[in-house]
N, CA, C and O atoms as a Tripos MOL2 file, in Angstrom:
@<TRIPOS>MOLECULE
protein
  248   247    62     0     0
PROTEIN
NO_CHARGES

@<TRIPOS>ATOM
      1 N         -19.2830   -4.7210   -2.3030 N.3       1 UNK1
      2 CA        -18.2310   -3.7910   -2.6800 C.3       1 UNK1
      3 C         -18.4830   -2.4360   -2.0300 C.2       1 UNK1
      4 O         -19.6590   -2.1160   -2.2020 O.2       1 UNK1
      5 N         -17.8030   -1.5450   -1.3570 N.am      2 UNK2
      6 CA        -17.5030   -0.5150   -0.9840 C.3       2 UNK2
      7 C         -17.0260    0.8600   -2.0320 C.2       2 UNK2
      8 O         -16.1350    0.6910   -2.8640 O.2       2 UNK2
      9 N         -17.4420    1.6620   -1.9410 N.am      3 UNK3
     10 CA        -16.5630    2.5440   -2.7130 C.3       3 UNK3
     11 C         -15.7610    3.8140   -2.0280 C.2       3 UNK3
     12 O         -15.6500    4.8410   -2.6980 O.2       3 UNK3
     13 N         -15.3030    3.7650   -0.9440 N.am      4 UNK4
     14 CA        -14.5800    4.2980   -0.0970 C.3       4 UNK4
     15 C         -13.1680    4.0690   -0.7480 C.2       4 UNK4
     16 O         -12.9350    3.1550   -1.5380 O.2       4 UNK4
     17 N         -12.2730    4.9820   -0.3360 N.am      5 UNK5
     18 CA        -10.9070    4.8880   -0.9550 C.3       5 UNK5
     19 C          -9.9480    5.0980    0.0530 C.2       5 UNK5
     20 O         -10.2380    5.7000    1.0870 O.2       5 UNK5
     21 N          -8.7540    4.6180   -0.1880 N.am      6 UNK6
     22 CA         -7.7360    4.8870    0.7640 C.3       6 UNK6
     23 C          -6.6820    5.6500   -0.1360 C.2       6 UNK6
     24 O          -6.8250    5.6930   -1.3570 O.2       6 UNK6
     25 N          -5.5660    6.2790    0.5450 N.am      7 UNK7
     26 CA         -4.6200    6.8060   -0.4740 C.3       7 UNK7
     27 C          -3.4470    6.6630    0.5170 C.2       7 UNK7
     28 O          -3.1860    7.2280    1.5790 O.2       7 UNK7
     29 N          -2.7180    5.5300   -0.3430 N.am      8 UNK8
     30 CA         -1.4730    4.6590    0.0610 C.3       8 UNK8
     31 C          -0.0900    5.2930   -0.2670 C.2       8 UNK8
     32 O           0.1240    5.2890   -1.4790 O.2       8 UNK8
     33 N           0.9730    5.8730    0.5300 N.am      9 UNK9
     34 CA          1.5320    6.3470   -0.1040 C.3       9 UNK9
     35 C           3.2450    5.8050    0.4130 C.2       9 UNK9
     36 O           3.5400    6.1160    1.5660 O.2       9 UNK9
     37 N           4.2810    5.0580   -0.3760 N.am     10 UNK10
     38 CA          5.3040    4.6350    0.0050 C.3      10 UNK10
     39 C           6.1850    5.6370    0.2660 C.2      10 UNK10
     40 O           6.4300    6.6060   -0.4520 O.2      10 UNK10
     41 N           6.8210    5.2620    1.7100 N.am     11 UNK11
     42 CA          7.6470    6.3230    2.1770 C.3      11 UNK11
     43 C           8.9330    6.0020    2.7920 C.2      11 UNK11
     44 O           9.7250    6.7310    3.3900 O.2      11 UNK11
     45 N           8.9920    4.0780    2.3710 N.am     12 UNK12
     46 CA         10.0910    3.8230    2.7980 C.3      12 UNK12
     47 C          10.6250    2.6010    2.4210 C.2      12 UNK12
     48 O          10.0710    1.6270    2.9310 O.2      12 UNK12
     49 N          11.7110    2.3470    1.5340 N.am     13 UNK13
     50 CA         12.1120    1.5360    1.0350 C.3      13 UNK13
     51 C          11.7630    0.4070    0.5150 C.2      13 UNK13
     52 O          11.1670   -0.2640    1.3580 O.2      13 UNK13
     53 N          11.8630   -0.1420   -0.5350 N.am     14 UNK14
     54 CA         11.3340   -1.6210   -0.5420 C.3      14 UNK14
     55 C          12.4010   -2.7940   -0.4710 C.2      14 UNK14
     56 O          12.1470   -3.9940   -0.3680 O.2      14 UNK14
     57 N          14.0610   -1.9940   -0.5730 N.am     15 UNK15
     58 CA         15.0530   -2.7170   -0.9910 C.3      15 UNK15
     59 C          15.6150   -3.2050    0.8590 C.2      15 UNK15
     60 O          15.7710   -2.5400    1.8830 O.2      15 UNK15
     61 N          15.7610   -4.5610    0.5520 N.am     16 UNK16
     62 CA         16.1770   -5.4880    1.4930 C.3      16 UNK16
     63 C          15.2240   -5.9570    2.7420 C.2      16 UNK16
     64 O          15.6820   -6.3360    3.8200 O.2      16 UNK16
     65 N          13.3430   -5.8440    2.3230 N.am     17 UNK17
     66 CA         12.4820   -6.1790    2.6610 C.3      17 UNK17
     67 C          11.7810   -7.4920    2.4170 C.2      17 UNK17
     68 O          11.6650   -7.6960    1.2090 O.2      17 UNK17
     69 N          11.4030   -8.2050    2.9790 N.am     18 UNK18
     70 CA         10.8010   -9.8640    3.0060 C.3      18 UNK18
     71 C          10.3870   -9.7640    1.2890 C.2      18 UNK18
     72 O          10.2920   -8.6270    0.8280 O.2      18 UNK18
     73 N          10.1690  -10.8360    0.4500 N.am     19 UNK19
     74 CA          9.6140  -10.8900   -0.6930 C.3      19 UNK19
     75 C           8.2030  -10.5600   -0.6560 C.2      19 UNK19
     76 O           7.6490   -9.7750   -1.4260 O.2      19 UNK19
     77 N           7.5660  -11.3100    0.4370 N.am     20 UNK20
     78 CA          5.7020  -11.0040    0.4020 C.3      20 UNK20
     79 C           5.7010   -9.8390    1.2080 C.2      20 UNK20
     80 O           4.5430   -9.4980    1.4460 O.2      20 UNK20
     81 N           6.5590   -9.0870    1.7260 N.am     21 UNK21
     82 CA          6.2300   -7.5670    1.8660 C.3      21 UNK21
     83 C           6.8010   -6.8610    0.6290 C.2      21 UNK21
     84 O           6.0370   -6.0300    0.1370 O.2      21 UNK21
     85 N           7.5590   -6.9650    0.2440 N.am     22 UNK22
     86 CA          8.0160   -6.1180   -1.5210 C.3      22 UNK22
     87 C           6.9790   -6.3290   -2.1050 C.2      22 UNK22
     88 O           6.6120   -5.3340   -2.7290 O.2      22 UNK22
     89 N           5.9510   -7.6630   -2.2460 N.am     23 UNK23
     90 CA          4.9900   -8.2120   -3.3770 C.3      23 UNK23
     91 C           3.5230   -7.2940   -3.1410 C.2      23 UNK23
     92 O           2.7410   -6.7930   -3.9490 O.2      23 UNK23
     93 N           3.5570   -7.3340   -1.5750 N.am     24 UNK24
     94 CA          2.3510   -6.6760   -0.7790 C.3      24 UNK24
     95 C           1.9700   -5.0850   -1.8390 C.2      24 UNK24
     96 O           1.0440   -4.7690   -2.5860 O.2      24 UNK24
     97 N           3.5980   -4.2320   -1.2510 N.am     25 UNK25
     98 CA          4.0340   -3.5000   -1.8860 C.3      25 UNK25
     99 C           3.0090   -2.9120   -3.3270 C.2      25 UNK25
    100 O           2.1480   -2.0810   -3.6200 O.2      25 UNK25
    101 N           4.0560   -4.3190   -4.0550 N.am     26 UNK26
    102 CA          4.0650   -3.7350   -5.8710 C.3      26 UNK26
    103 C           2.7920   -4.1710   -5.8640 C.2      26 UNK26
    104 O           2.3880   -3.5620   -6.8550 O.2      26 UNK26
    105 N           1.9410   -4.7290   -5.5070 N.am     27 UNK27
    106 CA          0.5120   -5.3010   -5.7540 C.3      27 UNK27
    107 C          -0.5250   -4.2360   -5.6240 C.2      27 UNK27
    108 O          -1.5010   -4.1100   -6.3630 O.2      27 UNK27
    109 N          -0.2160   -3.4970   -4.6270 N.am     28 UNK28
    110 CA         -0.7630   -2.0180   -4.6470 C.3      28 UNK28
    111 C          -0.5460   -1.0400   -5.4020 C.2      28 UNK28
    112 O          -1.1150    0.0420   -5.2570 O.2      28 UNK28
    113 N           0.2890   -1.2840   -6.2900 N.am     29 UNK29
    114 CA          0.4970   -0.4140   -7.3630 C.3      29 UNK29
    115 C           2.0450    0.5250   -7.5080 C.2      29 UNK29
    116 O           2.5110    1.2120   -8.4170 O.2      29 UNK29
    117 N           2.5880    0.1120   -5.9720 N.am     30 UNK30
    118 CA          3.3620    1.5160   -5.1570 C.3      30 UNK30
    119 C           4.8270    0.8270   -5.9700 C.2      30 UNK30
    120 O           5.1010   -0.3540   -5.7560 O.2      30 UNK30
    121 N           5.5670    1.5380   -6.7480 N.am     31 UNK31
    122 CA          7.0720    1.2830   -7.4330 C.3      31 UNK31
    123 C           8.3960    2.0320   -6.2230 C.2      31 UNK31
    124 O           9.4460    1.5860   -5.7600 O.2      31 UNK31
    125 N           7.5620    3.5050   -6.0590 N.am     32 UNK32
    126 CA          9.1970    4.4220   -6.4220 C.3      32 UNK32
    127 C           8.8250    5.3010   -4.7730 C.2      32 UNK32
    128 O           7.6720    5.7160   -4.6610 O.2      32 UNK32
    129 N           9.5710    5.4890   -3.8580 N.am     33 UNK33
    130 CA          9.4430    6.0140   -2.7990 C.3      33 UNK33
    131 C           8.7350    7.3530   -2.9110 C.2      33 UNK33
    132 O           9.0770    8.0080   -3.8950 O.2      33 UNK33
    133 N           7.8020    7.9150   -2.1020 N.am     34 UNK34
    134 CA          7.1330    9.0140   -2.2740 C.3      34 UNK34
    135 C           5.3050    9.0330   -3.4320 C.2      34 UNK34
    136 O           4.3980    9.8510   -3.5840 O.2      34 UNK34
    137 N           5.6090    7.6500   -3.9610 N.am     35 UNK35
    138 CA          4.6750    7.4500   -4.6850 C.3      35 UNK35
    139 C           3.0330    7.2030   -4.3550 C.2      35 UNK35
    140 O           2.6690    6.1730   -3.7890 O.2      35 UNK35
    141 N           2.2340    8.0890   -4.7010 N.am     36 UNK36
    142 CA          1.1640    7.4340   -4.0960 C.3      36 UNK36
    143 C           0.0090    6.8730   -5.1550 C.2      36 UNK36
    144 O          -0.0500    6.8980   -6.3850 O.2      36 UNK36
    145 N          -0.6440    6.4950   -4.4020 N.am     37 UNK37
    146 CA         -1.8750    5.7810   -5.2400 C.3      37 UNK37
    147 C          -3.2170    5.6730   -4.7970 C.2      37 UNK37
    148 O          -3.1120    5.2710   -3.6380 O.2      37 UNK37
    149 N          -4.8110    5.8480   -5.1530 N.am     38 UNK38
    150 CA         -6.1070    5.2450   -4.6260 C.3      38 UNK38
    151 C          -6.1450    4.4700   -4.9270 C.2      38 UNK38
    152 O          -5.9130    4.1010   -6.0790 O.2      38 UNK38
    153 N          -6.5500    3.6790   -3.7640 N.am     39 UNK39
    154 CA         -6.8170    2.2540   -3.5730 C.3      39 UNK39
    155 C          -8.3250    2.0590   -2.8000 C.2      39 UNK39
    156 O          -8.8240    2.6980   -1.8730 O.2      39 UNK39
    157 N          -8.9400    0.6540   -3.7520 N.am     40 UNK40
    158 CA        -10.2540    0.5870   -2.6430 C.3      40 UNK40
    159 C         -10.1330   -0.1110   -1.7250 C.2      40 UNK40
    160 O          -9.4810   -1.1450   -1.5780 O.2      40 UNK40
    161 N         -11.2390    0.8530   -0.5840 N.am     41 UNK41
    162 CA        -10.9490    0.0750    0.5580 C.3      41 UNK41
    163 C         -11.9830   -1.4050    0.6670 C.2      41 UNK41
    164 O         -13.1730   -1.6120    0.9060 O.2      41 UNK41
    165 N         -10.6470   -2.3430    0.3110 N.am     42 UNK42
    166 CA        -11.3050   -3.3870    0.4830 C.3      42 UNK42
    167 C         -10.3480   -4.4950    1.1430 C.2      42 UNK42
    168 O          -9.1220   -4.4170    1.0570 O.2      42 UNK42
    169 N         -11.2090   -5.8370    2.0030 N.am     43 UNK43
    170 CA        -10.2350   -6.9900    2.6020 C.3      43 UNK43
    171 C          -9.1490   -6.8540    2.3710 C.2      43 UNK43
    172 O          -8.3070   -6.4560    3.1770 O.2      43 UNK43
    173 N          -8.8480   -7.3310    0.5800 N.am     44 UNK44
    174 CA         -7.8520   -7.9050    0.2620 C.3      44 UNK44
    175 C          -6.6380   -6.7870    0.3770 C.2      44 UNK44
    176 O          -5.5060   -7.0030    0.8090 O.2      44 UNK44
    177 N          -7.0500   -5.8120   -0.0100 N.am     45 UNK45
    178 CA         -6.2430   -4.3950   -0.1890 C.3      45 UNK45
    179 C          -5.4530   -4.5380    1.3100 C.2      45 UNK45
    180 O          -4.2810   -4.8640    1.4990 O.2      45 UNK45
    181 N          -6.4630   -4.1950    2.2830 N.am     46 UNK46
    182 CA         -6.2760   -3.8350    3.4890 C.3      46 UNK46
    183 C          -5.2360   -5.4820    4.2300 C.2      46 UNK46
    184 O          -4.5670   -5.2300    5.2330 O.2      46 UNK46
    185 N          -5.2070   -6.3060    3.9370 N.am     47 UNK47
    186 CA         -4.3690   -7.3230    4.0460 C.3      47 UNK47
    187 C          -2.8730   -7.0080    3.2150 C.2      47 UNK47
    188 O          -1.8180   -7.2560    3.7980 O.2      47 UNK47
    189 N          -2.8710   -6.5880    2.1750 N.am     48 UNK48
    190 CA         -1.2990   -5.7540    1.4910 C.3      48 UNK48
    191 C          -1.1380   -5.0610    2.4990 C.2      48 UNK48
    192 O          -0.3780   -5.5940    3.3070 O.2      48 UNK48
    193 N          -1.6190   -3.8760    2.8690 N.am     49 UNK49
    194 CA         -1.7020   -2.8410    3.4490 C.3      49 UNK49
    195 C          -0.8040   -2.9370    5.1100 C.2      49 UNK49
    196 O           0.1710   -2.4410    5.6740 O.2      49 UNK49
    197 N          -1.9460   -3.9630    5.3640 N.am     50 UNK50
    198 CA         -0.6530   -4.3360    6.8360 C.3      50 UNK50
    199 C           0.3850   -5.3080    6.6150 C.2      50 UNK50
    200 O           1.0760   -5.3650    7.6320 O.2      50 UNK50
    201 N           0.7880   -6.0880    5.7320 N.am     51 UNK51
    202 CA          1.8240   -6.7470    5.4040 C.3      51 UNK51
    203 C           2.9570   -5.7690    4.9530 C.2      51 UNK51
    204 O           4.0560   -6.2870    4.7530 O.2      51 UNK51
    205 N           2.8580   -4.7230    4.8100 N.am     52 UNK52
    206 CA          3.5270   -3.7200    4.5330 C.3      52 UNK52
    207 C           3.4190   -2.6460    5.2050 C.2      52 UNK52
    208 O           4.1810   -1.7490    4.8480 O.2      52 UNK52
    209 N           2.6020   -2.3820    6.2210 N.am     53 UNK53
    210 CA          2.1510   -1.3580    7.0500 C.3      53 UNK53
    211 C           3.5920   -0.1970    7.5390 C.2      53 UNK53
    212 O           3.6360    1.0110    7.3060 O.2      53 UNK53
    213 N           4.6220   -1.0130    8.2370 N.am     54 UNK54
    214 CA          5.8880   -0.3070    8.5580 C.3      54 UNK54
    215 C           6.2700    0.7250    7.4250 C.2      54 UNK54
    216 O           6.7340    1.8160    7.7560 O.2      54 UNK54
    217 N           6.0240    0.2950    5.6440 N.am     55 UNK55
    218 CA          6.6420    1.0010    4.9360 C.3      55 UNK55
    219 C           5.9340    2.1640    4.1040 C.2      55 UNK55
    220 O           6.5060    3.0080    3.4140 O.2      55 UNK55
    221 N           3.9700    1.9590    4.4150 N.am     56 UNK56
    222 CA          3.3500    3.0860    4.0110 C.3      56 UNK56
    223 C           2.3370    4.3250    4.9480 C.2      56 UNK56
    224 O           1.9740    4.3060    6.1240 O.2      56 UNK56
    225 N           2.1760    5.0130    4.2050 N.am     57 UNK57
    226 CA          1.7700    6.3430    5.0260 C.3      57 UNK57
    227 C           0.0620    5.7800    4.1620 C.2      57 UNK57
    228 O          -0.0110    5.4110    2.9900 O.2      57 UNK57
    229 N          -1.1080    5.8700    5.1320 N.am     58 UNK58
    230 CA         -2.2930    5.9090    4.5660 C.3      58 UNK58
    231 C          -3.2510    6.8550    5.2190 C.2      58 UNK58
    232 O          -3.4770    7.0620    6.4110 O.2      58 UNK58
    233 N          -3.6930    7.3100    4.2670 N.am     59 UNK59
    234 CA         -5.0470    8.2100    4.5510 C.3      59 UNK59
    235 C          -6.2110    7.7610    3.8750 C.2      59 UNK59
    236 O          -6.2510    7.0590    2.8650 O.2      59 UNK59
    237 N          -7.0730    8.1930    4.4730 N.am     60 UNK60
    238 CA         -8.5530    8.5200    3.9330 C.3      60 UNK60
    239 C          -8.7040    9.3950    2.1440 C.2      60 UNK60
    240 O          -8.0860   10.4390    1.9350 O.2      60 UNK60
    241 N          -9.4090    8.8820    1.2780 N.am     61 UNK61
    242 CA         -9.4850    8.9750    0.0290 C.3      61 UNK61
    243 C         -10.5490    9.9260    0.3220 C.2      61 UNK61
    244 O         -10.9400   10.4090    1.3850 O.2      61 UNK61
    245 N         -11.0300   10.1200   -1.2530 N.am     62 UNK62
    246 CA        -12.0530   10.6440   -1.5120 C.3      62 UNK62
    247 C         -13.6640    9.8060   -1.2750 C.2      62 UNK62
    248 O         -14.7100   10.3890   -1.5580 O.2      62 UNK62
@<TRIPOS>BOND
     1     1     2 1
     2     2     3 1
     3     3     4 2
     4     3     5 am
     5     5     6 1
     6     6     7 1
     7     7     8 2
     8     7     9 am
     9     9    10 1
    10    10    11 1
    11    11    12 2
    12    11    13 am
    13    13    14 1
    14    14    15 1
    15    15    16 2
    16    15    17 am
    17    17    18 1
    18    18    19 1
    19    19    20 2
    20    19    21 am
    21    21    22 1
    22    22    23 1
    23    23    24 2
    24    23    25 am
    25    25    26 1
    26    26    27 1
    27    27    28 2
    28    27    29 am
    29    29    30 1
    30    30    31 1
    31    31    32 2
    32    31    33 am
    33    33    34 1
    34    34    35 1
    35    35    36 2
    36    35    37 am
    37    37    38 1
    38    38    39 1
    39    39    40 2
    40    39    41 am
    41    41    42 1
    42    42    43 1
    43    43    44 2
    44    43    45 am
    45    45    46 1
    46    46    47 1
    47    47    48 2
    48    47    49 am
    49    49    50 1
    50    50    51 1
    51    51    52 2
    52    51    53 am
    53    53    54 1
    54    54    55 1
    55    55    56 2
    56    55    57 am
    57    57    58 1
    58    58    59 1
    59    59    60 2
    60    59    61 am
    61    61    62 1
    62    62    63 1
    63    63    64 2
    64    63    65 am
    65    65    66 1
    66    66    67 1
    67    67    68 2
    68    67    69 am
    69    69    70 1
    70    70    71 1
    71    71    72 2
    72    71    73 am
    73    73    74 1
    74    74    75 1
    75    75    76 2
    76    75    77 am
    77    77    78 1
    78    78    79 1
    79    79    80 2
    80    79    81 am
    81    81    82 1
    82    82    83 1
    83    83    84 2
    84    83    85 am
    85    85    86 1
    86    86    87 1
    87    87    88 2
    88    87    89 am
    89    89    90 1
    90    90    91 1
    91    91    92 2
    92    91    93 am
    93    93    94 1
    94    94    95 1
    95    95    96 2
    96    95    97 am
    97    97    98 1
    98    98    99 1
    99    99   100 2
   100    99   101 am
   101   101   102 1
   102   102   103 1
   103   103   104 2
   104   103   105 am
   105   105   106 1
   106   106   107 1
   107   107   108 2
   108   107   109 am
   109   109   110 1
   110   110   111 1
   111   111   112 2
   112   111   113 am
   113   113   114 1
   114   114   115 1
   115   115   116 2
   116   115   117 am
   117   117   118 1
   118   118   119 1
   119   119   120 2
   120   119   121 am
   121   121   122 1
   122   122   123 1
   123   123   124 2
   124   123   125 am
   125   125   126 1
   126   126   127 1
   127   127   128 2
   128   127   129 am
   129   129   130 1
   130   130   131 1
   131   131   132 2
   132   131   133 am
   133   133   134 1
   134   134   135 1
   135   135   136 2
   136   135   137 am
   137   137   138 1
   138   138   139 1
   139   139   140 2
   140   139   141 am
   141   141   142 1
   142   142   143 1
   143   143   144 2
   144   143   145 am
   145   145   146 1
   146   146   147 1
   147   147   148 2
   148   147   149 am
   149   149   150 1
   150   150   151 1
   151   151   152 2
   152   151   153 am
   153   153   154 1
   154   154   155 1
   155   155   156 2
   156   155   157 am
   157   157   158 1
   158   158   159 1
   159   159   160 2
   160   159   161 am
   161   161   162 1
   162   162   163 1
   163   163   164 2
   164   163   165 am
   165   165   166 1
   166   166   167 1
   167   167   168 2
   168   167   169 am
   169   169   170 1
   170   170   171 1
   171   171   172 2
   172   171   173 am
   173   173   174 1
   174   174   175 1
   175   175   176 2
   176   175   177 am
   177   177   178 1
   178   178   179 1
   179   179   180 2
   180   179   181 am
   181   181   182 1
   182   182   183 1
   183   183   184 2
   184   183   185 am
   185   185   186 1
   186   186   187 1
   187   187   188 2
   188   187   189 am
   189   189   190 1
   190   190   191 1
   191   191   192 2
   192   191   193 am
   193   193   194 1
   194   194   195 1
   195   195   196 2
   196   195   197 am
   197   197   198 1
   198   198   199 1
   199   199   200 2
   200   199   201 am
   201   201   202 1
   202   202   203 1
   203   203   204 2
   204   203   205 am
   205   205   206 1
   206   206   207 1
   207   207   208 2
   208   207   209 am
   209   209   210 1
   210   210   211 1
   211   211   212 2
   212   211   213 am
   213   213   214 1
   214   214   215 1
   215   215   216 2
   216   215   217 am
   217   217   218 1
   218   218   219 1
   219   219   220 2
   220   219   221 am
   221   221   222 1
   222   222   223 1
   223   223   224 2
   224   223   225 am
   225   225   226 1
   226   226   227 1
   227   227   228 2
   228   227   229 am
   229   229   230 1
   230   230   231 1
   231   231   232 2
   232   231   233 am
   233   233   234 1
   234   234   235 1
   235   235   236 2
   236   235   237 am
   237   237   238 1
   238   238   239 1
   239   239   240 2
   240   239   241 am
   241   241   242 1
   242   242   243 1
   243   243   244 2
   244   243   245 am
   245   245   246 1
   246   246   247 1
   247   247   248 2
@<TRIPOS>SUBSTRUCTURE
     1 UNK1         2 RESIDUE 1 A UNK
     2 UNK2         6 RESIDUE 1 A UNK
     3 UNK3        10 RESIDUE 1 A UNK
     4 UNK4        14 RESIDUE 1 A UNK
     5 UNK5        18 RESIDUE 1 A UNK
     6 UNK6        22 RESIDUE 1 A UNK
     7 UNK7        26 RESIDUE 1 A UNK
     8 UNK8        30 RESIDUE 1 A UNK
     9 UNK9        34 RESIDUE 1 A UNK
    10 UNK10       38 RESIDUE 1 A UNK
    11 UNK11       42 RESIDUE 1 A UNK
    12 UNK12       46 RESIDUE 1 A UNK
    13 UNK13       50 RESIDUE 1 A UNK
    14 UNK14       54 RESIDUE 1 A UNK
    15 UNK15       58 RESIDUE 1 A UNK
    16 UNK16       62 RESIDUE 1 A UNK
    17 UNK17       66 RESIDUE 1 A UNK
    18 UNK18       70 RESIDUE 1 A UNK
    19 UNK19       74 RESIDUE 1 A UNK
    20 UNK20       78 RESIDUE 1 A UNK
    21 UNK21       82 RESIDUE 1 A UNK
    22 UNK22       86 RESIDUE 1 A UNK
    23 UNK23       90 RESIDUE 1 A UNK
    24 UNK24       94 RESIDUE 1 A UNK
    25 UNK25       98 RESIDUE 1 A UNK
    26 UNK26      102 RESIDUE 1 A UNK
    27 UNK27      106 RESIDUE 1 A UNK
    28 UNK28      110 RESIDUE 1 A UNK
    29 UNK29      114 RESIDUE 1 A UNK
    30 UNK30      118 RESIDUE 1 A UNK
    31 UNK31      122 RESIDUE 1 A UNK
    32 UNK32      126 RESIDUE 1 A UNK
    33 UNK33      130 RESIDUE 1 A UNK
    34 UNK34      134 RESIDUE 1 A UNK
    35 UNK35      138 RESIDUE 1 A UNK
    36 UNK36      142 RESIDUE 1 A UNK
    37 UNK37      146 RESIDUE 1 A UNK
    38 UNK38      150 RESIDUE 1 A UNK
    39 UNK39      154 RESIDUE 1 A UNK
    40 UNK40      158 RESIDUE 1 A UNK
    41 UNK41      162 RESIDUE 1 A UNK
    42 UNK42      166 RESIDUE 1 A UNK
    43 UNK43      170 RESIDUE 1 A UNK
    44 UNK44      174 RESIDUE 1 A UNK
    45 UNK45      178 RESIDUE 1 A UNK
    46 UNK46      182 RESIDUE 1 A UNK
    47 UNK47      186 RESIDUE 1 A UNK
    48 UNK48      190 RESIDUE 1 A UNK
    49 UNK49      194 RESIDUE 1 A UNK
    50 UNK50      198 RESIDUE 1 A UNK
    51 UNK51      202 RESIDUE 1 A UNK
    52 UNK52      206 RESIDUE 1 A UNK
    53 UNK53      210 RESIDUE 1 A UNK
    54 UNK54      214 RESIDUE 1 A UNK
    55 UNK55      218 RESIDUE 1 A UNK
    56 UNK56      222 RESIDUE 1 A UNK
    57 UNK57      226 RESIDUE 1 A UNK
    58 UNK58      230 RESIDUE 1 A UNK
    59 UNK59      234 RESIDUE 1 A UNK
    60 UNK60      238 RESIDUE 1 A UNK
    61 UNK61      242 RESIDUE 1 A UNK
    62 UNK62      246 RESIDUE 1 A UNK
């Protein structure tokens, strides 16, 4: 386990996007456009992360 963080932040729609990119999405926590969240940086995360990549903004955490 890592304890590095990412901070995921939705910046663009989820409506009329593939189901396992909407799921990618809500699995990360992300609901409402502009929303952000820490997330650890880990595999599985980072697999949401580019299945959805087009629709979030990510940075470096704490």
């Amino acid at each position: 386990m890592t304890d590095k963080q990412l901070k995921v932040t939705l910046v663009r729609s989820l409506h009329g996007q593939l189901q396992n990119i909407a799921a990618s999405a809500r699995g990360l926590g992300l609901k409402r456009i502009h929303q952000s969240v820490m997330v650890r940086d880990t595999r599985e995360n980072r697999g949401m992360i580019n299945a959805a990549v087009h629709l979030l903004r990510i940075e470096k955490g704490a």
